[in-house]
C-alpha positions in Angstrom: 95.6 106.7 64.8 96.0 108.3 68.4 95.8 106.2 71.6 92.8 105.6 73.4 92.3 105.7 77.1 89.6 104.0 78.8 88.6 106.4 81.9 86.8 105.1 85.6 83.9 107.7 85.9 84.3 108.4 89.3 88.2 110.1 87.4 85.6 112.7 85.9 83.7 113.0 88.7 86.9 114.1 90.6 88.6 116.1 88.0 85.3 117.8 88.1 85.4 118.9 91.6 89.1 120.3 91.2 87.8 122.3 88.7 85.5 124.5 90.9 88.5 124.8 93.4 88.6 128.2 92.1 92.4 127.9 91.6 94.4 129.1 89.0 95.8 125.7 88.1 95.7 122.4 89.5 98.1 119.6 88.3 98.0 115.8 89.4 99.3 112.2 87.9 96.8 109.6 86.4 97.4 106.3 87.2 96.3 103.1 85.6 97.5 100.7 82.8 98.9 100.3 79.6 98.4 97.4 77.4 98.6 96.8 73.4 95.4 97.5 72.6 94.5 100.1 74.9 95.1 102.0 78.1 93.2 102.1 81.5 92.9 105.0 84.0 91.1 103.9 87.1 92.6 107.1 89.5 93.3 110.5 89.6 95.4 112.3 92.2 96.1 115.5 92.7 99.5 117.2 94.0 99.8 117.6 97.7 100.2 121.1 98.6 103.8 122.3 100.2 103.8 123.3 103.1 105.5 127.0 102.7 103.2 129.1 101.1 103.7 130.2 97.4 105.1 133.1 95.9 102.7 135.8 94.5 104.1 134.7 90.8 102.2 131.3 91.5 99.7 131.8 89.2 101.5 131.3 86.1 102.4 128.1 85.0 106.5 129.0 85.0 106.1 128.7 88.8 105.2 124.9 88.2 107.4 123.0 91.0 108.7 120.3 88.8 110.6 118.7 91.5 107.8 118.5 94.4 105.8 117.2 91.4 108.2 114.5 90.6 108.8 113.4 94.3 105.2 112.9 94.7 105.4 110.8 91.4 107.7 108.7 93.1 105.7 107.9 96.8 102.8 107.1 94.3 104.6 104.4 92.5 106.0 102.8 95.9 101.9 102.7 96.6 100.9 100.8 93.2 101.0 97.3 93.2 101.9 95.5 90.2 100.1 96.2 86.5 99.5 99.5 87.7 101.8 102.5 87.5 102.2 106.4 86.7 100.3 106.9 83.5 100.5 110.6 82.6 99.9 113.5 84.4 96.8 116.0 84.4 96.4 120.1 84.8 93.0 122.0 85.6 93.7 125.4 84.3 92.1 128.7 83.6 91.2 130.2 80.6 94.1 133.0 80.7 96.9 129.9 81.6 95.3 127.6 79.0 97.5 128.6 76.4 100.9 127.3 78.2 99.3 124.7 79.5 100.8 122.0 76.6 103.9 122.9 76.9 104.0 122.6 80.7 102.2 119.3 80.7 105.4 118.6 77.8 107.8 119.4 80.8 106.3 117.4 83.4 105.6 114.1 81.4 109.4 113.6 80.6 110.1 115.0 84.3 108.2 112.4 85.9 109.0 109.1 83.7 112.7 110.2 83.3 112.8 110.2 87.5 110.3 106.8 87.7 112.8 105.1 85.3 116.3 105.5 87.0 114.8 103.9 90.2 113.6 100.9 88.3 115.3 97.5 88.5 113.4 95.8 85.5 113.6 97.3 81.9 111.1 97.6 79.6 110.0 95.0 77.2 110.6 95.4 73.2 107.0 95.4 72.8 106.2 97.7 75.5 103.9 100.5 74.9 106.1 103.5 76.1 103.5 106.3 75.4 102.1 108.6 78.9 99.1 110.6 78.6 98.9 114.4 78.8 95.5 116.0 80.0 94.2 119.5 79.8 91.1 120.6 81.2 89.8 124.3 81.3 88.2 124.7 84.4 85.6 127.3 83.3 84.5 125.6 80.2 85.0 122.0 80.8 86.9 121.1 77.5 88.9 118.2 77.7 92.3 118.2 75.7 93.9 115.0 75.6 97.8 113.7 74.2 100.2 111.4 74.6 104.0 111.3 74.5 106.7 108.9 74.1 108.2 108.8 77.4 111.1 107.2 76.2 111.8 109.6 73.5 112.0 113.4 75.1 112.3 114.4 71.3 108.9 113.1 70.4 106.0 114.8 69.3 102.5 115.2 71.1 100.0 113.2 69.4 96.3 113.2 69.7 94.5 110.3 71.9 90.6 109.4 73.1 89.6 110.1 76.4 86.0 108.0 77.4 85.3 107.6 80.6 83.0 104.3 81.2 81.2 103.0 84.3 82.8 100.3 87.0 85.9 100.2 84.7 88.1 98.0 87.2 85.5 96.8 89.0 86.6 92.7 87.8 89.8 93.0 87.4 92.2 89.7 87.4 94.4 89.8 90.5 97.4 87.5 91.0 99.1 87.0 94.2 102.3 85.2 95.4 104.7 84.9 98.4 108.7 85.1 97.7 110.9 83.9 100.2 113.7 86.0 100.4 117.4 84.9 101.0 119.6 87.4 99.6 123.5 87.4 100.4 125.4 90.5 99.5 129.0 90.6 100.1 130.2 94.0 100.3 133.8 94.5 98.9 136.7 95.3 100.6 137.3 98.1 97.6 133.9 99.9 97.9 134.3 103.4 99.3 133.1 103.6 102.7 131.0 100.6 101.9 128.2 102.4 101.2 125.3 99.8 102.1 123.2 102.0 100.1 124.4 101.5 96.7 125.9 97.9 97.7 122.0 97.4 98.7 120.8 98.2 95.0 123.8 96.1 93.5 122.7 93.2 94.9 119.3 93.7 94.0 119.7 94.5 90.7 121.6 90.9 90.4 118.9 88.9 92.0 116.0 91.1 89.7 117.7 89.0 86.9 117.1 85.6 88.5 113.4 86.8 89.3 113.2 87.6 85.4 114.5 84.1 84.4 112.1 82.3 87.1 109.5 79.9 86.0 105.8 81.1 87.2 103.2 78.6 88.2 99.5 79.8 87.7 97.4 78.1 89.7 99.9 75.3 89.9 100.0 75.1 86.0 103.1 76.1 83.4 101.1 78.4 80.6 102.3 79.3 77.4 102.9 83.2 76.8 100.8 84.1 74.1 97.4 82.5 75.8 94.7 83.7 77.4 95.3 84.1 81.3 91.4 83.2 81.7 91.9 80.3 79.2 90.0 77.3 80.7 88.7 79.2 83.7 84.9 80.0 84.0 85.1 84.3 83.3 82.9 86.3 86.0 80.5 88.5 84.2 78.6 91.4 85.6 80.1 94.9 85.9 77.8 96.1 88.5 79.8 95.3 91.3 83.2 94.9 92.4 84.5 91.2 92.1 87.8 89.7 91.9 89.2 86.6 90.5 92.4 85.7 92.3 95.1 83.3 90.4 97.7 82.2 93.3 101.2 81.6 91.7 104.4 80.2 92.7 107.6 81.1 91.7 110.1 78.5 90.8 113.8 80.3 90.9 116.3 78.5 88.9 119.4 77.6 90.8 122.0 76.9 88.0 123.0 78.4 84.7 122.0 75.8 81.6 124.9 74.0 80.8 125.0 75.8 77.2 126.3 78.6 78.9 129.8 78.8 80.8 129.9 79.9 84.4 133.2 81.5 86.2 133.7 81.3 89.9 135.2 85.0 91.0 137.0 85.4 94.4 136.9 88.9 95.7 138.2 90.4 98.9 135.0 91.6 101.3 134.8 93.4 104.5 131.5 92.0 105.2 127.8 91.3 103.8 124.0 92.3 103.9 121.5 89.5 104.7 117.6 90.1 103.4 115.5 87.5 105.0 111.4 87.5 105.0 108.6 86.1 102.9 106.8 88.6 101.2 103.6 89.2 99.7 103.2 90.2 96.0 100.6 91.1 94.2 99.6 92.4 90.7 96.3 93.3 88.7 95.4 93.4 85.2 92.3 94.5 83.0 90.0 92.0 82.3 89.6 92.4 78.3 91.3 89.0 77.1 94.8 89.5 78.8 97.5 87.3 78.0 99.5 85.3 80.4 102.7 87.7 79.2 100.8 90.6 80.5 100.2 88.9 83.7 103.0 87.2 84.8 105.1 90.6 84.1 103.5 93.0 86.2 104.0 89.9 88.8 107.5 90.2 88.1 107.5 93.9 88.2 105.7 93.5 91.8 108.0 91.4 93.3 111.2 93.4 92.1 109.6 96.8 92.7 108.1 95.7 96.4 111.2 94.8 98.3 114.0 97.4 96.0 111.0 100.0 97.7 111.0 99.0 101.0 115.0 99.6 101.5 115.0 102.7 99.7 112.5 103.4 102.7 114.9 102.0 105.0 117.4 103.9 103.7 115.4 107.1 103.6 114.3 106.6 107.4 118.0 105.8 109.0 119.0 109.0 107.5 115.5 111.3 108.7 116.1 109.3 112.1 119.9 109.1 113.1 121.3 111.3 110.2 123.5 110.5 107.1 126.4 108.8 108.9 124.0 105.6 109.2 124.5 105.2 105.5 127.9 104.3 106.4 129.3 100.8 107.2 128.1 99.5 110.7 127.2 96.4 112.4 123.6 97.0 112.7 120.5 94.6 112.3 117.1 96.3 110.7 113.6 95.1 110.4 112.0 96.3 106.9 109.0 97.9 106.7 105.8 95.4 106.1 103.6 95.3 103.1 100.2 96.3 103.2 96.8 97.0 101.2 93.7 98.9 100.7 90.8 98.7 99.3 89.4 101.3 96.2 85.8 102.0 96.6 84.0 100.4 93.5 86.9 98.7 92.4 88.3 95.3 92.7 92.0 96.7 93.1 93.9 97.3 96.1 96.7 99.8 96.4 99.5 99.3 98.4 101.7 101.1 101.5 104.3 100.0 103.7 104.6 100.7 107.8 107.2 100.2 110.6 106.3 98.4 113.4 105.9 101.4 115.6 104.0 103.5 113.3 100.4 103.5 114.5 97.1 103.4 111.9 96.5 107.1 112.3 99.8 108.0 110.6 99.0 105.5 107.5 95.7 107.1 107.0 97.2 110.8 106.5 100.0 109.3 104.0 97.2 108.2 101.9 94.9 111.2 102.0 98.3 113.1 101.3 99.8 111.3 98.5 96.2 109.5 97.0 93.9 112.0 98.5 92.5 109.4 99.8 90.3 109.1 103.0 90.9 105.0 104.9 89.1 103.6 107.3 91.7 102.1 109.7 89.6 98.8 109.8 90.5 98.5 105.9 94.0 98.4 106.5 95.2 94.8 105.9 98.5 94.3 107.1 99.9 91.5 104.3 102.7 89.7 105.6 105.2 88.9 108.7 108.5 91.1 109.7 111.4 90.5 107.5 114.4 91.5 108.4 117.9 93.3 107.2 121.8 91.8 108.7 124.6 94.2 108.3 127.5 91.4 109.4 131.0 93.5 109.0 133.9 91.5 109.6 135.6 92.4 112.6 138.8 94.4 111.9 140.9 92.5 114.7 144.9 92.9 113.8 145.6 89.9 115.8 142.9 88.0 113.0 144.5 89.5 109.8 147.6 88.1 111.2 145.7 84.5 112.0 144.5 85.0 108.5 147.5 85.7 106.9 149.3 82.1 108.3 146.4 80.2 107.4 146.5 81.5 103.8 150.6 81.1 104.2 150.0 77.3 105.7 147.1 76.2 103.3 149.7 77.2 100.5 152.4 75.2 101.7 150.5 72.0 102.5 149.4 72.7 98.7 152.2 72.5 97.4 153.7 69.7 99.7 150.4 67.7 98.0 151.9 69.1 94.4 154.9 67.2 95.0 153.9 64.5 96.5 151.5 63.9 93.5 154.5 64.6 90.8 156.8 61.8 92.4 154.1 59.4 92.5 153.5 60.0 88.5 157.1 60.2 88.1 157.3 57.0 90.4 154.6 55.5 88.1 156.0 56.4 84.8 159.1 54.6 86.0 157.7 51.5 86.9 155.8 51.2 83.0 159.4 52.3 81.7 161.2 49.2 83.5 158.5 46.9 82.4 158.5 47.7 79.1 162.1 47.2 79.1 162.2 44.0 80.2 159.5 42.2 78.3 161.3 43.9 75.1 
């Protein structure tokens, strides 16, 4: 039995209008959210035009630009907060194109999810549902072909899934919300070629993803068992009609120490300096409103709070180099502010999607990124600007001949009062021993 996807109407409505765009073909992602019964689709987006204009031989589906299509993949999935992500991807084509239109949908679902899954810091559950939905729609007769793939297996067969669209969809969606203060030290060895802060960066956030994974989550102050209902005990809003949320706060409880069934080593290693990631930022994740389990919940949570600040220093990253070239990948002393968290409201729905902005860029320039990457028209009063500045320390350590030296003789003096301690501690045993020796010997 195929999968069935769940559809928002107003999807249909605009997969509709790119239809009579009078275009050869039209390709876009579909984003929404999976789960073990079924999956959701609450948004459509189309691919942003490039700016250079095409080539004559555009209007065959071999001229599909895989890799603008992938890099718009990815700025969507910085903009989905957590439960949400990438679902499958969607092409409006012409009767003549129709026929390579599978096989080029093929090509783009494993393009897209192979590209979304080496930026990821989490990995996927045993029981996740890996399947992303391929969509086909001829634009002169209307008929909807619908399949899904298993993203995880580029081998895998297309199989057949349900497409029904139904009314206010994600209009009462559960939304969970949390604030993580960040502290994150990140030595950066002595060994690493040209310390790279870049790849040092996702090192160390790859090692504290794993201590957000093994955190304890507090729903509305309480400690709930996996497999139970999130809603469990809590009145559930009903009515579809219009868009209401109901918000769980949570807080997460980091653990500090290993259990003491399992054996921890103490490494020393030789560093040239660290990166500092201080702030408190906001999280936030949604999820569908038929039953869901507290599993569900509390991992698209963790998802959120992994995925939100990994994001905003790739975009760090990304605007050092557009801004003062590639050299600022390199190791400086330098002190950055990362870009804050934001969210905005979907018409008709009771999810928010999600940006980031520096602190110079001004509300104009946050409203085109979201008609250009969600086609997406936001009012700038909508714009809610989530959290407070938090901040990146590059601290080198200054490479001063005259400290090495000072260095050297401290190591050189520690090392000799050690061992002056060694042997003061061997003649007092020996000292001791002695003493029980001659007592013995005398009371025999």
């Amino acid at each position: 039995m195929g999968r069935t996807y769940l559809v928002e109407e107003g999807v249909g409505q605009y997969l509709s209008e790119l239809s009579s765009a009078g275009k050869p073909y039209v390709t876009g992602l579909l984003i929404g959210q999976c789960s073990p019964q079924r999956h959701y689709v609450i948004r459509a987006v189309r691919t942003p035009p490039r700016e250079q204009p095409q080539s004559s031989s555009s209007a065959s589906l071999a001229a599909l630009d895989e890799e603008w299509i992938t890099t718009h993949a990815s700025q969507v999935s910085r903009m989905l907060p957590g439960g949400l992500l990438v679902l499958g991807v969607f092409l409006v084509v012409t009767p003549e194109l129709s026929k390579d239109g599978q096989s080029a949908l093929r090509r783009l679902i494993f393009s897209v999810e192979k590209s979304l899954s080496k930026r990821r810091l989490w990995k996927p559950v045993e029981e996740e549902v890996s399947d992303r939905v391929a969509l086909q729609i001829c634009s002169a007769t209307k008929k909807v072909v619908c399949r899904s793939y298993d993203g995880q297996d580029p081998k895998s067969s297309a199989k057949p899934a349900d497409w029904k669209y139904q009314s206010a969809l994600s209009a009462s969606w559960l939304a969970l919300g949390c604030t993580v203060n960040v502290n994150i030290h990140i030595p950066l060895l002595a060994t690493s070629p040209n310390h790279d802060l870049e790849k040092n960066t996702k090192n160390g956030l790859n090692r504290w993803s794993k201590q957000i994974e093994d955190s304890v989550f507090l729903i509305n102050g309480q400690v709930k068992d996996d497999d139970t209902e999130l809603l469990e005990g809590q009145k559930k809003l009903r009515g579809n009609t219009q868009s209401s949320t109901q918000f769980s706060d949570v807080k997460v409880l980091t653990q500090l120490s290993q259990g003491s069934s399992q054996r921890s080593t103490a490494t020393v290693q030789v560093c040239s300096g660290s990166i500092n990631l201080r702030g408190a930022v906001k999280c936030r994740a949604y999820i569908h409103n038929n039953r869901p389990r507290v599993k569900e919940a509390i991992q698209a949570l963790k998802r959120d709070i992994i995925n939100t600040l990994s994001d905003r220093c790739e975009i760090m990253f990304e605007d050092l180099i557009l801004n003062e070239g590639p050299q600022k990948k390199n190791f400086e002393r330098e002190y950055h502010v990362l870009p804050q968290r934001l969210f905005v409201p979907v018409a008709g729905s009771s999810v928010m999607l999600s940006d980031y902005k520096f602190g110079d860029e001004a509300a104009g320039e946050i409203q085109e990124r979201f008609v250009e990457m969600l086609d997406q028209a936001v009012q700038a009063e909508d714009i809610h600007i989530a959290e407070d500045i938090s901040t990146v320390d590059i601290c080198p350590v200054t490479d001063n001949p005259d400290d090495t030296q000072q260095t050297q003789l401290t190591k050189a003096t520690l090392l000799l009062k050690l061992q002056q301690n060694m042997g003061m501690v061997v003649a007092a045993a020996v000292a001791v021993l002695a003493s029980i020796f001659s007592f013995n010997y005398f009371s025999d």
